[in-house]
C-alpha positions as CSV (number, residue, x, y, z in Angstrom):
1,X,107.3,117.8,88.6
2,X,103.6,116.5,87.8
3,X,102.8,112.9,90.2
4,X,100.4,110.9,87.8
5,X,97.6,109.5,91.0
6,X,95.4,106.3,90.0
7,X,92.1,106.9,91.0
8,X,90.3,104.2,93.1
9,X,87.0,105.0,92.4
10,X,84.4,105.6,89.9
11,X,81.4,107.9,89.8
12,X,78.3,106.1,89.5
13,X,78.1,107.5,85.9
14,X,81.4,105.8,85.2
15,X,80.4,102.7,86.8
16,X,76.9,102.5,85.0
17,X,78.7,102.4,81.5
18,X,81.1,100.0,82.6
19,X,78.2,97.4,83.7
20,X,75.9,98.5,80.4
21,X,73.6,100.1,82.3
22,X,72.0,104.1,82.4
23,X,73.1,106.4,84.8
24,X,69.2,106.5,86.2
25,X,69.5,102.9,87.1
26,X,72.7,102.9,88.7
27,X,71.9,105.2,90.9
28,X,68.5,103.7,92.0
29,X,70.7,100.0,92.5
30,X,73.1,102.4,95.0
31,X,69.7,103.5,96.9
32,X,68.6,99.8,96.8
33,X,72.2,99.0,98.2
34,X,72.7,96.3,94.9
35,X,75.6,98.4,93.5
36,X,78.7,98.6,96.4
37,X,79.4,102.6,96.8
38,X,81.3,104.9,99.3
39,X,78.7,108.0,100.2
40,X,81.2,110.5,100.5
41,X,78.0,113.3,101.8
42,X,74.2,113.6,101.1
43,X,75.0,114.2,97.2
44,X,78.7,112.4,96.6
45,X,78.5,109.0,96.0
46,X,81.5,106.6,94.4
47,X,82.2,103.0,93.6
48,X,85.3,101.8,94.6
49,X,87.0,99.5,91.4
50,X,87.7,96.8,93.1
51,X,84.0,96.3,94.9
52,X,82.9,96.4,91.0
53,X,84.8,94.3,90.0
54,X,84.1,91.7,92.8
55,X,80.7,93.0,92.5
56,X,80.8,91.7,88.6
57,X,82.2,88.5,89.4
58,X,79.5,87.6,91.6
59,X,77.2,88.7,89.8
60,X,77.8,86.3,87.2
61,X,75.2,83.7,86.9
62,X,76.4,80.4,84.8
63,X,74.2,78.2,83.3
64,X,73.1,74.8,84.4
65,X,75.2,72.7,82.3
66,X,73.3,69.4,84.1
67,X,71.8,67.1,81.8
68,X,68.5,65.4,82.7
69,X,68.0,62.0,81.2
70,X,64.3,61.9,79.4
């Protein structure tokens, strides 16, 4: 019998190509604490899904649909 088990987390190689980014950079916005990740030890780092997306909602930055009278 073969149980099927969702993984919760991403590497931070996964996670880069999800938000369009290169691996290099990812990983320096984990060291900068921008990117939400789980340090697993000194050399295992992983994003949980659901911090990235919450991360990627509120990341989003909408336009100031205002309009100034001249």
């Amino acid at each position: 019998m073969k149980i099927e088990v969702e993984c919760k987390t991403y590497t931070v190689s996964q996670a880069a190509k999800i938000i369009g980014v290169c691996s290099k950079t990812a990983y320096q916005m984990v060291t900068s604490g921008k990117l939400p990740c789980i340090r697993i030890s000194d050399r295992k780092v992983v994003i949980p899904k659901a911090a990235l997306e919450q991360w990627l909602v509120d990341a989003v930055q909408w336009p100031d649909k205002t309009i100034k009278e001249t």
